[in-house]
C-alpha positions as a Markdown table, in Angstrom:
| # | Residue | x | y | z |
|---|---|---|---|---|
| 1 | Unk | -20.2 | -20.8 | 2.2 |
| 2 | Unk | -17.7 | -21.5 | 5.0 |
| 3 | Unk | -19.7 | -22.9 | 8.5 |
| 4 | Unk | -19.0 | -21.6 | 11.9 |
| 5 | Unk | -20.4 | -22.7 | 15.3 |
| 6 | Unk | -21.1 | -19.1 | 15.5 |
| 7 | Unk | -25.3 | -18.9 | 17.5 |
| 8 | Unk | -24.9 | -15.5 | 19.3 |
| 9 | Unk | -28.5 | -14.6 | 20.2 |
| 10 | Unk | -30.1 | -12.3 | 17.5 |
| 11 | Unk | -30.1 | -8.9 | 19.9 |
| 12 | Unk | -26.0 | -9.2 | 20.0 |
| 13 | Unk | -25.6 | -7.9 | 16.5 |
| 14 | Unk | -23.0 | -6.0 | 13.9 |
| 15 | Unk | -23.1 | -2.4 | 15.7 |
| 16 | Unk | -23.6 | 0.4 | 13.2 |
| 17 | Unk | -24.1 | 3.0 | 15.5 |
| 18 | Unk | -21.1 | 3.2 | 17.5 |
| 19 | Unk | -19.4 | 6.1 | 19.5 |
| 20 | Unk | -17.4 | 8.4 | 17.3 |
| 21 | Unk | -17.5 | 10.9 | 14.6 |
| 22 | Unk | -17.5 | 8.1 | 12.0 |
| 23 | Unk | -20.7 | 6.1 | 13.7 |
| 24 | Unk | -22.4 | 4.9 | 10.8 |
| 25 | Unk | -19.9 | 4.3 | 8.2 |
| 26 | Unk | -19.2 | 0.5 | 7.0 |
| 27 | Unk | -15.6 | -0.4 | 6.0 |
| 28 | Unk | -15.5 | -3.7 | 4.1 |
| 29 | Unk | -11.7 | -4.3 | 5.2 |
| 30 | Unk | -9.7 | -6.5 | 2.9 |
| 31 | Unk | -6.1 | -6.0 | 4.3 |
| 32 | Unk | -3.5 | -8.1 | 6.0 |
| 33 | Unk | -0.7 | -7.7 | 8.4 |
| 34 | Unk | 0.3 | -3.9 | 9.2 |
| 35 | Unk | -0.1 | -0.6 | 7.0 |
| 36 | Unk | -4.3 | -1.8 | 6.2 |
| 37 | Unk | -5.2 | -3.6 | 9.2 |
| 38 | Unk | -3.3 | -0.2 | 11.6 |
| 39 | Unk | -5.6 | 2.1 | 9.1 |
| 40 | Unk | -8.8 | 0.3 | 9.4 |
| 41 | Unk | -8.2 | 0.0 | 13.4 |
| 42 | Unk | -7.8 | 4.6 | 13.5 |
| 43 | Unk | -11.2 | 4.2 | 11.2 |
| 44 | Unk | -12.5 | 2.0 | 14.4 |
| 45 | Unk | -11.2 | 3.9 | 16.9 |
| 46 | Unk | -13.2 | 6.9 | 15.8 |
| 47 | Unk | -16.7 | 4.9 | 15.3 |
| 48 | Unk | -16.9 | 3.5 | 12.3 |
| 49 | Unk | -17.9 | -0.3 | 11.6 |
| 50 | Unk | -14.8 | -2.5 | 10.4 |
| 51 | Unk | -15.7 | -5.9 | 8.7 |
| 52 | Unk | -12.2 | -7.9 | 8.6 |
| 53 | Unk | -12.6 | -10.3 | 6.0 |
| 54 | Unk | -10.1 | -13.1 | 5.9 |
| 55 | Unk | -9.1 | -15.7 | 4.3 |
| 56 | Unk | -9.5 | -19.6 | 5.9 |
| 57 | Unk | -5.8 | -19.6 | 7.2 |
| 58 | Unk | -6.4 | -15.8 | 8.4 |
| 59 | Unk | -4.4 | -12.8 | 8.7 |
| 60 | Unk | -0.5 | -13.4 | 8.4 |
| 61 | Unk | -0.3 | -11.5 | 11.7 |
| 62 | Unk | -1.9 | -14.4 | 13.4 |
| 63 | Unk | 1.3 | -16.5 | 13.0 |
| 64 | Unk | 3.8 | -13.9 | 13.9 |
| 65 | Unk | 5.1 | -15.0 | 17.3 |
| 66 | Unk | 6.7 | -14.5 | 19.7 |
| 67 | Unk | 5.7 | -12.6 | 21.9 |
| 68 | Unk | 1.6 | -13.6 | 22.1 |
| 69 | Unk | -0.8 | -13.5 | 25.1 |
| 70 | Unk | -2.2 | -16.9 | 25.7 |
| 71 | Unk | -2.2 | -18.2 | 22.2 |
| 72 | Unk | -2.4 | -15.2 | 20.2 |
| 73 | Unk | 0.2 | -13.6 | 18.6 |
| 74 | Unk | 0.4 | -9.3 | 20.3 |
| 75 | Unk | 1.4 | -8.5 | 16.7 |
| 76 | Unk | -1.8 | -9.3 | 15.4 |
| 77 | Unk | -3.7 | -7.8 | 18.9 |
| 78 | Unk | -1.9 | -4.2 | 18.1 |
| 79 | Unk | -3.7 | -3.5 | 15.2 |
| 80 | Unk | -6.9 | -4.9 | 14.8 |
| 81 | Unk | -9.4 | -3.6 | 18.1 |
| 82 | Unk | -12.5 | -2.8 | 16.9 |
| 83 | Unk | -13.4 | -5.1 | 14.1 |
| 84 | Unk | -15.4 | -8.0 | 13.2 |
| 85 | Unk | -13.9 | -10.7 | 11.6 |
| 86 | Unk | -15.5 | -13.6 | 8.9 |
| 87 | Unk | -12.9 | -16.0 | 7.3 |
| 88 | Unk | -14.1 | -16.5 | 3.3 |
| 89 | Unk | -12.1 | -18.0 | 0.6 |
| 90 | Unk | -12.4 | -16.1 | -2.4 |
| 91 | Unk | -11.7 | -18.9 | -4.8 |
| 92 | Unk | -15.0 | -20.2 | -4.0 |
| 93 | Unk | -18.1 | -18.6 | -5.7 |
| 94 | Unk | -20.5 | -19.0 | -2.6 |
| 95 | Unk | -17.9 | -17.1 | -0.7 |
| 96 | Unk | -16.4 | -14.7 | -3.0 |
| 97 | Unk | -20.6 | -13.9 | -3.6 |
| 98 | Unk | -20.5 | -12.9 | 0.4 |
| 99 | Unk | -17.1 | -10.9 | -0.2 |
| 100 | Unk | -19.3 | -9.0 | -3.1 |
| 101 | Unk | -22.5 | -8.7 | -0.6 |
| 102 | Unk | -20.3 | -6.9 | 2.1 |
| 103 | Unk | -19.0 | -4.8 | 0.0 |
| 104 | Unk | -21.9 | -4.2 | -1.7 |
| 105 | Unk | -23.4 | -2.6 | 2.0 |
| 106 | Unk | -20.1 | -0.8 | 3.1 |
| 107 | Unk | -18.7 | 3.0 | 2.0 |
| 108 | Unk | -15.1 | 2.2 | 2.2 |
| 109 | Unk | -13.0 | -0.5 | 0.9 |
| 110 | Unk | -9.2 | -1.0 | 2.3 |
| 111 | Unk | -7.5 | -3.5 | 0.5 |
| 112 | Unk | -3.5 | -4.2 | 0.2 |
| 113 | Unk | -3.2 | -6.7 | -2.4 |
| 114 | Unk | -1.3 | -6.7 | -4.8 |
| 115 | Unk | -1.2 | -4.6 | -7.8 |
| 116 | Unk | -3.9 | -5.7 | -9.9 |
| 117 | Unk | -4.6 | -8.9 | -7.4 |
| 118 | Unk | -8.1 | -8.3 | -6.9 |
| 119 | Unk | -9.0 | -7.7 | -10.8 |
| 120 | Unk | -9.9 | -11.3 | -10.9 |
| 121 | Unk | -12.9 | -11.1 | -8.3 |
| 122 | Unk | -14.3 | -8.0 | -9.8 |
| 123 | Unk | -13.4 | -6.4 | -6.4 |
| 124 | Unk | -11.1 | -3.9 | -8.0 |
| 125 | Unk | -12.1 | 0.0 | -8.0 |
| 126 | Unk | -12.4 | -0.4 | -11.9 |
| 127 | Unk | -15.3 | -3.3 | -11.4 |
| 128 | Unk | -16.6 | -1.3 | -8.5 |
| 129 | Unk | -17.0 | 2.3 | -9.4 |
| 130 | Unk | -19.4 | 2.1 | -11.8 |
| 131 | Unk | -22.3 | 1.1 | -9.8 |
| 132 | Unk | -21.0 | 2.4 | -6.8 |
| 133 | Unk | -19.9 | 5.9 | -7.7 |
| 134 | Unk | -19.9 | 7.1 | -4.1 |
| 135 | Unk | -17.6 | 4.2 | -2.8 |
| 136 | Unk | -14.4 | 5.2 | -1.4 |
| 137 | Unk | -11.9 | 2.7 | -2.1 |
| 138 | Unk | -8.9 | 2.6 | -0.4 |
| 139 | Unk | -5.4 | 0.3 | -2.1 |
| 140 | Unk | -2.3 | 0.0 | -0.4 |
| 141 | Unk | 0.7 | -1.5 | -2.2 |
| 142 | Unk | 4.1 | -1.7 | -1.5 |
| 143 | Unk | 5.7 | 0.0 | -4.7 |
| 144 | Unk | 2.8 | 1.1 | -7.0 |
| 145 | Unk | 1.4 | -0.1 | -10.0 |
| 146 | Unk | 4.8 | -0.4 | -11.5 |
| 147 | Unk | 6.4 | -2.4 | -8.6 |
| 148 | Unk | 4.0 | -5.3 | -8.4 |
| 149 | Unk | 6.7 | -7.9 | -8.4 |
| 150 | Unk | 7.9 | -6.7 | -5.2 |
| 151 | Unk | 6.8 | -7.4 | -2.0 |
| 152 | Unk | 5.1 | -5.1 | 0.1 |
| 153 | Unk | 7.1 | -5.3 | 3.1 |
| 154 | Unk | 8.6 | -2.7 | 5.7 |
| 155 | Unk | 11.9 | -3.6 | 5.7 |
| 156 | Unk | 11.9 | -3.5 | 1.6 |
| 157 | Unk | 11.0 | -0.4 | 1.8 |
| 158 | Unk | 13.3 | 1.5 | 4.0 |
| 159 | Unk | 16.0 | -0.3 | 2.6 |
| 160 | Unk | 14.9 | 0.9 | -1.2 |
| 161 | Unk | 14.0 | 4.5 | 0.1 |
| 162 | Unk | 18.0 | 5.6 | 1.5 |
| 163 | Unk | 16.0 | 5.3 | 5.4 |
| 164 | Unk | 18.4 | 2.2 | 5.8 |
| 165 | Unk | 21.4 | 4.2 | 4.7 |
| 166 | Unk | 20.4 | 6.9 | 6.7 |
| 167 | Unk | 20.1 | 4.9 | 10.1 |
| 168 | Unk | 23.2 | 3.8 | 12.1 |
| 169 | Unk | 26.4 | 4.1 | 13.7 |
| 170 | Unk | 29.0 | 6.5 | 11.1 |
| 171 | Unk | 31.1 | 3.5 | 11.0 |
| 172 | Unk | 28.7 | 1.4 | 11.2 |
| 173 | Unk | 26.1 | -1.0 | 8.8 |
| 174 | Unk | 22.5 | 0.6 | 8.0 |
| 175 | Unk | 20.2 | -0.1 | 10.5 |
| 176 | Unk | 16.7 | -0.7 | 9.9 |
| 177 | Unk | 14.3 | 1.4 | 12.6 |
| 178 | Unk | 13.0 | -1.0 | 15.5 |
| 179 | Unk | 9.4 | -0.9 | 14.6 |
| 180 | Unk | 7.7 | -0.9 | 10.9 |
| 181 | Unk | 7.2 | 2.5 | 10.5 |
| 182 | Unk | 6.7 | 2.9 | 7.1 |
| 183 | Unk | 3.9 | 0.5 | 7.4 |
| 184 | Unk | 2.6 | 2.4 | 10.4 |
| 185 | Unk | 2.8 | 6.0 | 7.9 |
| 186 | Unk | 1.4 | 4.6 | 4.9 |
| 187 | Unk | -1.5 | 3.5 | 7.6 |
| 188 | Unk | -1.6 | 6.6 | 8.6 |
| 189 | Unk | -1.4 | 8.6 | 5.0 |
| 190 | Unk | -4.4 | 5.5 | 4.0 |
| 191 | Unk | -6.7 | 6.7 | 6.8 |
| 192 | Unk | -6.1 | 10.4 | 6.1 |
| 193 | Unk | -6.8 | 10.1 | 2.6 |
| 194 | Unk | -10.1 | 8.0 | 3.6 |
| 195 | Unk | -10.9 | 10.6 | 5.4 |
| 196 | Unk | -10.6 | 13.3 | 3.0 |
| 197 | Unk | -12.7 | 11.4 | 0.4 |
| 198 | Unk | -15.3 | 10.8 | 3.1 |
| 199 | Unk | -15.3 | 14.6 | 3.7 |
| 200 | Unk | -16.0 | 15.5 | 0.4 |
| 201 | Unk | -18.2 | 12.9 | -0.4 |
| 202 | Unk | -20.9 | 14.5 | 1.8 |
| 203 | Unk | -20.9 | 17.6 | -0.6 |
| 204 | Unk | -20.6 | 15.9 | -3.6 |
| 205 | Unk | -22.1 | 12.4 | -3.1 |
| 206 | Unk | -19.2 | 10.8 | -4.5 |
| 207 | Unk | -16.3 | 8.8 | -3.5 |
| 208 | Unk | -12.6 | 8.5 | -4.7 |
| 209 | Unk | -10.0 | 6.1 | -5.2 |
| 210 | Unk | -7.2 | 6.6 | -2.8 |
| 211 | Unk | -3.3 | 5.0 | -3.4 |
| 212 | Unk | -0.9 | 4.8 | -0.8 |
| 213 | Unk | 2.6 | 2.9 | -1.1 |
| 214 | Unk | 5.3 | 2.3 | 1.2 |
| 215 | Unk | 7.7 | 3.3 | -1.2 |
| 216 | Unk | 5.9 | 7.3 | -1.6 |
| 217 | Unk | 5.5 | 7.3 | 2.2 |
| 218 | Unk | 8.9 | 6.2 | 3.1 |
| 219 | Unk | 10.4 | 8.9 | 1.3 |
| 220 | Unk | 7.5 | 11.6 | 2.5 |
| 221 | Unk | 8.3 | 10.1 | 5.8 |
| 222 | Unk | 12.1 | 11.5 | 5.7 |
| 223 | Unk | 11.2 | 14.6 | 5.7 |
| 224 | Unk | 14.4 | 17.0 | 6.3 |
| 225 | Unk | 16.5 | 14.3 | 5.3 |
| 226 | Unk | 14.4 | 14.4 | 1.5 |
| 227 | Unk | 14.4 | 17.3 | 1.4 |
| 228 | Unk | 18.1 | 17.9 | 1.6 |
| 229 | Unk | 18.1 | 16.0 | -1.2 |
| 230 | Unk | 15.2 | 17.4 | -3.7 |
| 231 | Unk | 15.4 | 20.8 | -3.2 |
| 232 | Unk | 19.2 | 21.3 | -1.5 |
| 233 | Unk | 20.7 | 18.7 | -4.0 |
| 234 | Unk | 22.5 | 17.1 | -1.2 |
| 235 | Unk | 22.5 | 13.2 | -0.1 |
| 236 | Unk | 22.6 | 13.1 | 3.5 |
| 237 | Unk | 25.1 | 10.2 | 4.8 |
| 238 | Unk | 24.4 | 8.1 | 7.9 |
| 239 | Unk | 25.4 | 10.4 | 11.7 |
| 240 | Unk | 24.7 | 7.7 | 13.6 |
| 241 | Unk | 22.4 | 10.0 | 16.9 |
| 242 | Unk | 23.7 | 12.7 | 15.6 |
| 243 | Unk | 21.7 | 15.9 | 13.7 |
| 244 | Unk | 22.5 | 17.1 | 9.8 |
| 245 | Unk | 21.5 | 20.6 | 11.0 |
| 246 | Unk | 21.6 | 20.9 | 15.0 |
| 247 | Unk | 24.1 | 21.0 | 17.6 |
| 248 | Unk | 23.8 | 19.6 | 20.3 |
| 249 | Unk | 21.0 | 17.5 | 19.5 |
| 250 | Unk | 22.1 | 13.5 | 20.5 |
| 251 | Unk | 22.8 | 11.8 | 23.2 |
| 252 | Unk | 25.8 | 12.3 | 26.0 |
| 253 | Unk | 27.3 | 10.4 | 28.3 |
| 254 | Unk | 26.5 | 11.1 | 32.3 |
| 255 | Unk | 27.9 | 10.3 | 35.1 |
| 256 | Unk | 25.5 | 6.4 | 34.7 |
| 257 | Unk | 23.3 | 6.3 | 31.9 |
| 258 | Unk | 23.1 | 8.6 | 28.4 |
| 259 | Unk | 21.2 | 11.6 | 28.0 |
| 260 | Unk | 19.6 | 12.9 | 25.2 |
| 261 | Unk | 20.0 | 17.1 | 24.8 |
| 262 | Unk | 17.8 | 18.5 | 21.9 |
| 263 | Unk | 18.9 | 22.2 | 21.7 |
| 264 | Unk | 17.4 | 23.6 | 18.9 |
| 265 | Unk | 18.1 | 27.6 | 19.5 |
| 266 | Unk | 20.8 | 30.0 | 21.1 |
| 267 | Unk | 18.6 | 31.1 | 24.0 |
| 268 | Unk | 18.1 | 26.9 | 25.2 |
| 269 | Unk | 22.2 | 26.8 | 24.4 |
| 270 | Unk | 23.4 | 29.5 | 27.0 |
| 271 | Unk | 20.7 | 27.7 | 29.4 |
| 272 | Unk | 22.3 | 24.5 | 29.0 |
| 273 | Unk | 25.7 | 26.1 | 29.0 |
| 274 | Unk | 24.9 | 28.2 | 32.7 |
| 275 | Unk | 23.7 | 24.9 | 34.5 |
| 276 | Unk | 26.9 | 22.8 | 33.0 |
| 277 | Unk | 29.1 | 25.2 | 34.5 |
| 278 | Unk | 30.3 | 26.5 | 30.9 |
| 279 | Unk | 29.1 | 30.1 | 30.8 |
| 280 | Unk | 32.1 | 31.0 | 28.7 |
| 281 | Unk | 31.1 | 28.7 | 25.8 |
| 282 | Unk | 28.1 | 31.1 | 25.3 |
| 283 | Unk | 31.1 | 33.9 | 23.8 |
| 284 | Unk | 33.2 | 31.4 | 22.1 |
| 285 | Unk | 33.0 | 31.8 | 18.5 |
| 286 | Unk | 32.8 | 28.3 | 17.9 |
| 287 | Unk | 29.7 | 28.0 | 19.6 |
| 288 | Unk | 27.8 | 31.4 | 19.9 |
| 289 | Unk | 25.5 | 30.3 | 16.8 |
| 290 | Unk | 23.8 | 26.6 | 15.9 |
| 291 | Unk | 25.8 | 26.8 | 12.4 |
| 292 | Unk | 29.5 | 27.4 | 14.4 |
| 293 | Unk | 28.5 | 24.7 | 16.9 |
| 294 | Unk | 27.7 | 22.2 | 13.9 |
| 295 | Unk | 30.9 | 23.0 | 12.6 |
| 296 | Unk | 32.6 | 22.2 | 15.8 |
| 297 | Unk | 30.2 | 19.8 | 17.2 |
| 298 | Unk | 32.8 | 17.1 | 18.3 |
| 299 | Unk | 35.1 | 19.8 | 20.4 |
| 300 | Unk | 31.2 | 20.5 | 21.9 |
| 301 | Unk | 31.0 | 17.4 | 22.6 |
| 302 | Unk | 33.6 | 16.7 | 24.3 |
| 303 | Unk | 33.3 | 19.6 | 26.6 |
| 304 | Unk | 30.0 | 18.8 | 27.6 |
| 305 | Unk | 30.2 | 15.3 | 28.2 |
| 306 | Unk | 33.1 | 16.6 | 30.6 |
| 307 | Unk | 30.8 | 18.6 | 32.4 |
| 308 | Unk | 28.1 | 16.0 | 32.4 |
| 309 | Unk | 30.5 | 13.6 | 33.9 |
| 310 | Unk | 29.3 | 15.5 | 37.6 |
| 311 | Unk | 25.4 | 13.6 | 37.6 |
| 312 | Unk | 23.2 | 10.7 | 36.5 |
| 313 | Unk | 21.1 | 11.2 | 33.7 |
| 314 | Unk | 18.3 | 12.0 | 36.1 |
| 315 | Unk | 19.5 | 15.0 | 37.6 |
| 316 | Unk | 20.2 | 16.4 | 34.5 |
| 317 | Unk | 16.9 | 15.7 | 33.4 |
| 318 | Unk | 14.7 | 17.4 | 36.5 |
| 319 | Unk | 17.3 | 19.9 | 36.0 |
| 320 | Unk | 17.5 | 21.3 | 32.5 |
| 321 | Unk | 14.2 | 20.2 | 32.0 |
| 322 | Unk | 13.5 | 22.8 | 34.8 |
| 323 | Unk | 14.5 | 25.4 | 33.1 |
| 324 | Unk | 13.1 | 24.9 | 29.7 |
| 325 | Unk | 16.0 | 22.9 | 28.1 |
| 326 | Unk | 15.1 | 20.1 | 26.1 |
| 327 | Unk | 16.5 | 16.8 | 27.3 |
| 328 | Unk | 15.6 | 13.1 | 28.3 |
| 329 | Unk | 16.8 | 9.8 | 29.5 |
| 330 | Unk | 17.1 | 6.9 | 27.0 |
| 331 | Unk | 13.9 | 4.5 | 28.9 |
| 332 | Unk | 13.2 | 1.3 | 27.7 |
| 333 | Unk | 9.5 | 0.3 | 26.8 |
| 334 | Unk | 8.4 | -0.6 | 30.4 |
| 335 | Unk | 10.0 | 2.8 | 31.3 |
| 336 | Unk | 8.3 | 4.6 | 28.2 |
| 337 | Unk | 5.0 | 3.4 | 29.6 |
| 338 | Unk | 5.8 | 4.1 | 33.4 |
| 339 | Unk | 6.6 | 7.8 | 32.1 |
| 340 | Unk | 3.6 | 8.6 | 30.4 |
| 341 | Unk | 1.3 | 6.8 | 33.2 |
| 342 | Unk | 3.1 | 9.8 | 35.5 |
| 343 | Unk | 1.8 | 12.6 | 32.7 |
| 344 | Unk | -1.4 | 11.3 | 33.5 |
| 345 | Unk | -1.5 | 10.1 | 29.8 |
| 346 | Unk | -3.1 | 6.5 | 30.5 |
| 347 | Unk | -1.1 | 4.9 | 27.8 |
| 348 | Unk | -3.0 | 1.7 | 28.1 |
| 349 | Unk | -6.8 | 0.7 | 27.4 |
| 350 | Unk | -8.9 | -2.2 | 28.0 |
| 351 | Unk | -11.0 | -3.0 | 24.8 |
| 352 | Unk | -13.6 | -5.5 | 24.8 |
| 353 | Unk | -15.9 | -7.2 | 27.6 |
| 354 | Unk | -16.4 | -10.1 | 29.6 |
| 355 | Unk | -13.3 | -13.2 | 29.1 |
| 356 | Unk | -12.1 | -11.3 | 25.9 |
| 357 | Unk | -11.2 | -8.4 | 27.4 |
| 358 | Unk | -7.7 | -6.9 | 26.1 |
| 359 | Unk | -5.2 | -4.4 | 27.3 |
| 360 | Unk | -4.2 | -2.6 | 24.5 |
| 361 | Unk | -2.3 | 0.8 | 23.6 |
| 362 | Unk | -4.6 | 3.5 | 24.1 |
| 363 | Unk | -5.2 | 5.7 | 20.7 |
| 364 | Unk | -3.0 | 8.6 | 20.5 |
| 365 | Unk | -6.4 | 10.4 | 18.9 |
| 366 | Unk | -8.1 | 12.3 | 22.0 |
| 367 | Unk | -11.5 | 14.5 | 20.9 |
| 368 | Unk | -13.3 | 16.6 | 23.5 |
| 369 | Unk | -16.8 | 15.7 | 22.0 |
| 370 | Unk | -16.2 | 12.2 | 21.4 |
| 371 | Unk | -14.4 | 9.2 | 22.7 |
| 372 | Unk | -12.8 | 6.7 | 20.9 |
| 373 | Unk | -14.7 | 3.4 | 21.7 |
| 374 | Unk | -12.6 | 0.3 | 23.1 |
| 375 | Unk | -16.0 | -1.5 | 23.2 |
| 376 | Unk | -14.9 | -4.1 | 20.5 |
| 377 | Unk | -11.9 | -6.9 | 21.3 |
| 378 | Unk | -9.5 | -7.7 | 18.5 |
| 379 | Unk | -11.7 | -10.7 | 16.7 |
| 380 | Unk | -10.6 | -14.1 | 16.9 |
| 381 | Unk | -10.4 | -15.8 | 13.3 |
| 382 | Unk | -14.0 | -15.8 | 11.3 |
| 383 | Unk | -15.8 | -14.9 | 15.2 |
| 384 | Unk | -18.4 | -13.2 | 13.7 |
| 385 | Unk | -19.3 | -14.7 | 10.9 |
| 386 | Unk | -22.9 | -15.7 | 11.7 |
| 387 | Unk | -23.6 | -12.5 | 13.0 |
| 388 | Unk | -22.2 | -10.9 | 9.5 |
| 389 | Unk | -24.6 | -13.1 | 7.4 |
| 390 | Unk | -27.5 | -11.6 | 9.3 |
| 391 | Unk | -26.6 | -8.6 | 9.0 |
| 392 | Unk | -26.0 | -9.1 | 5.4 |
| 393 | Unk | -29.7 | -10.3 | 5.8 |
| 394 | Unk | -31.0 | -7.7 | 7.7 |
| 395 | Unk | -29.7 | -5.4 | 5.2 |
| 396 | Unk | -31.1 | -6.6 | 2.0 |
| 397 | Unk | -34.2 | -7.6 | 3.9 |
| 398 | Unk | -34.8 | -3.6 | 5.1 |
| 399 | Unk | -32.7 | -1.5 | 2.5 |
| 400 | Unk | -29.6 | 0.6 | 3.0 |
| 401 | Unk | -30.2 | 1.8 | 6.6 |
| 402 | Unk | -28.0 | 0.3 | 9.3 |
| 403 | Unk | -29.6 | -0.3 | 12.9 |
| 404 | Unk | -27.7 | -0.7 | 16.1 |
| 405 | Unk | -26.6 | -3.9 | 17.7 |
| 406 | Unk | -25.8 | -5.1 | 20.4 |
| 407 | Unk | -22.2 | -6.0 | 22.3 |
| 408 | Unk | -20.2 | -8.8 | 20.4 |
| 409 | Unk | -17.9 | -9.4 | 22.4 |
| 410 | Unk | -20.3 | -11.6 | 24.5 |
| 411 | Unk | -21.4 | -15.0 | 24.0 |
């Protein structure tokens, strides 16, 4: 079993009984990098107990720097608040027999190894089901079953799903999109589906398998764009900022900086078209309908960059905004923030106590009864893995019930 200098006192223990709707449920958390570790942090969020279980080297995440805050990389920060982590190596029996112990105590399993990878270390659903028919067991893979020999990885999958071809200039080359999202859906589709098994294991008493892939969610994730394809029979081609189905809806030049206009009826068209100046466009029949202005979107363009041309971006913003017209300035991150601090949205969240205390993006997930609890600090590697093996103690020592602990994030 792997040592750490880990003596917290005894009363600063593995908290069972958090804040949140999901106080009281155990996730054994067996996942790496993005789409697991981004699921299992929305399970934290909302109360539950995450066990991050690594291996001795630790999350890949851990590594991926640039950009980091002291020595620690922000990628890894981002998506793993509210956990505890113990490092164990599962190729040796006295720490693979901990692995089995923790899992053995918690109702949910997330895992995102590959297919098949865990079959080895009976920690598969198949080894697991059987005495633990109400375990819900969460596996994330890149591909499916079938797609084993390819790696699980973001960019993979939006260029195999057509999101690649879909993204960039006309002209242009695809363009992946500037942040994993497919990892950040499938997270999302994970915890849903987790969720949903939870719900109706209360009635039934038993739990589910649930799959995810980045390859299912990538092509979920397009949406309009899929659809076009599956039930229209057409394959959309690249637009660049431009919309398959709406115009105006990208952005225009301004007198400084680019604005982004979003019409998405007639009514928010004539608006747009009064405060431009270009009143008559409303009874040209190019443009009286969304489908005539599609047709002719680039003489619309034109015109209304023309018009534009008069103000900043900013002016038109306060402007059309005023009056109900959907548009927007192209901000940066810093500015993104900035904005939402003025909705009163308090984009950012301290998580944790005492020196390991962490500003991180608060959860998007707002419920009037409960709060989502920013008690725990994303875990340095194996942190808390003292305090696991008591627990683990505690546990078989007093039976299934799980008693409250203390605050570990201090000393």
């Amino acid at each position: 079993m792997s040592a750490h200098p880990d003596e917290a006192p005894a009363d600063h223990e593995i908290r069972t009984t958090r804040p949140g709707p999901l106080a009281g449920i155990v996730v054994a958390d067996l996942s790496r990098v993005l789409a697991g570790p981004y699921a299992t942090m929305l399970l934290a969020d909302l109360g539950a107990t995450v066990i991050k279980i690594e291996s001795p080297s630790g999350d890949d995440t851990r590594q991926w720097s640039p950009p980091v805050r002291g020595d620690e990389s922000t990628y890894f920060l981002s998506v793993n608040r509210g956990k505890y982590s113990i490092a164990l190596d599962f190729t040796r029996p006295a720490d693979l027999e901990v692995v089995r112990s923790i899992v053995a105590r918690a109702d949910v399993v997330v895992e995102n190894f590959k297919a098949g990878g865990l079959q080895r270390f009976g920690l598969d659903y198949a080894s697991l089901v059987n005495g633990r028919p109400d375990l819900v067991y969460a596996s994330i893979t890149g591909f499916g079953p079938q797609g084993s020999r390819l790696a699980g990885y973001d960019l993979l999958a939006q260029a195999l799903s057509g999101m690649m071809d879909l993204t960039g200039d006309v002209h242009g080359e695809p363009m992946r999109a500037g942040v994993a999202v497919i990892d950040v859906v499938t997270g999302l589709h994970a915890a849903v589906g987790i969720l949903a098994a939870l719900h109706r294991r209360r009635e039934s008493g038993r739990g589910d398998l649930v799959e995810v892939n980045l390859m299912s969610s990538a092509l979920s994730a397009l949406v309009n764009q899929s659809g076009a394809f599956v039930a229209g029979g057409v394959t959309p081609t690249r637009m660049g900022n431009a919309h398959p189905s709406l115009a105006p809806y990208e952005p225009f030049p301004t007198r400084d900086t680019e604005l982004v206009i979003a019409v998405g009826n007639d009514p928010q068209f004539a608006r747009l078209c009064r405060h431009l100046g270009l009143e008559r466009l409303v009874q040209d029949p190019r443009f009286t309908t969304n489908a005539s202005r599609r047709a002719h979107r680039e003489e619309l363009r034109e015109l209304l960059a023309q018009a534009l041309a008069a103000h900043g971006a900013d002016h038109w913003f306060d402007v059309l905004t005023g009056d109900g017209v959907p548009a927007a300035p192209i901000l940066d991150l810093a500015e993104g923030f900035a904005f939402a601090d003025r909705l009163g949205l308090s984009p950012v969240a301290m998580t944790g106590t005492g020196a390991r205390r962490i500003p991180t993006v608060r959860s998007p997930i707002r419920l009037a009864v409960d709060e989502v609890d920013y008690a725990i600090a994303p875990p340095e590697l194996d942190a808390d893995h003292a305090r696991v093996l008591r627990w683990l103690e505690a546990t078989a020592a007093s039976g299934p019930a799980r008693d409250p602990g203390g605050d570990p994030n201090e000393p």
